[in-house]
Residue, then its C-alpha position, 0 to 999 in steps of 0.5 A: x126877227x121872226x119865228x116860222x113853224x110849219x106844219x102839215x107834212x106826212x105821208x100821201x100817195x101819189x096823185x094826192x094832196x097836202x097842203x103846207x102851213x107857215x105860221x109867223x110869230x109877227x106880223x108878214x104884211x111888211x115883209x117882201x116875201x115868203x117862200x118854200x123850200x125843199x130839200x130831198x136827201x142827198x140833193x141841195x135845198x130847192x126854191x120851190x115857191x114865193x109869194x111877194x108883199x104884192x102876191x107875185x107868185x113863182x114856181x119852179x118848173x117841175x111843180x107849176x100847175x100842181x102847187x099853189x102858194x098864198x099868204x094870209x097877212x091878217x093871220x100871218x099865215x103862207x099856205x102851199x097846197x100841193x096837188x098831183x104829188x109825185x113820188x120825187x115831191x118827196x122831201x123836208x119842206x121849209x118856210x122862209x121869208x125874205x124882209x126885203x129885196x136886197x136880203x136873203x132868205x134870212x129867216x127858216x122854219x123848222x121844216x115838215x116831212x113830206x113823202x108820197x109813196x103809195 
């Protein structure tokens, strides 16, 4: 098991920066990967970014070369710093992890408030 807060979110106008923070309650060093998600209302969750055991990064198409995910093993910390945000970043952005390949994303945060709105 492992418990994700993020934290983070709040509101920004477009062109600005945030960057979200992931805390794990154990150690991530084993775990296979990490990842955020998002999820706008009345829209289906969205794998926006994961970052592997092995720091093998994927974005999805519409925030590459905006976003930036990294982890932290030692502080059992996953970061995503988002740059250029648009209006349509805005959403409920959650943390997840995925212990292994074969699993699911199987364990969520509580999820924090991104708007960008000027």
């Amino acid at each position: 098991q492992v418990q994700l807060v993020e934290s983070g979110g709040g509101l920004v106008q477009p062109g600005g920066s945030l960057r979200l923070s992931c805390a794990a309650s154990r150690n991530i060093f084993s775990i296979y990967a990490m990842g955020w998600y998002r999820q706008a209302p009345g829209k289906q969750r969205e794998l926006v970014a994961t970052i592997t055991r092995g720091s093998t990064r994927n974005y999805t198409d519409s925030v590459k070369g905006r976003f930036t995910i990294s982890r932290d093993n030692a502080r059992k910390m996953v970061y995503l710093q988002m740059n250029s945000l648009k209006p349509e970043d805005t959403a409920v952005y959650y943390c997840s992890a995925k212990k292994d390949v074969l699993t699911p994303w199987d364990f969520w945060g509580q999820g924090t408030q991104v708007t960008v709105s000027s």
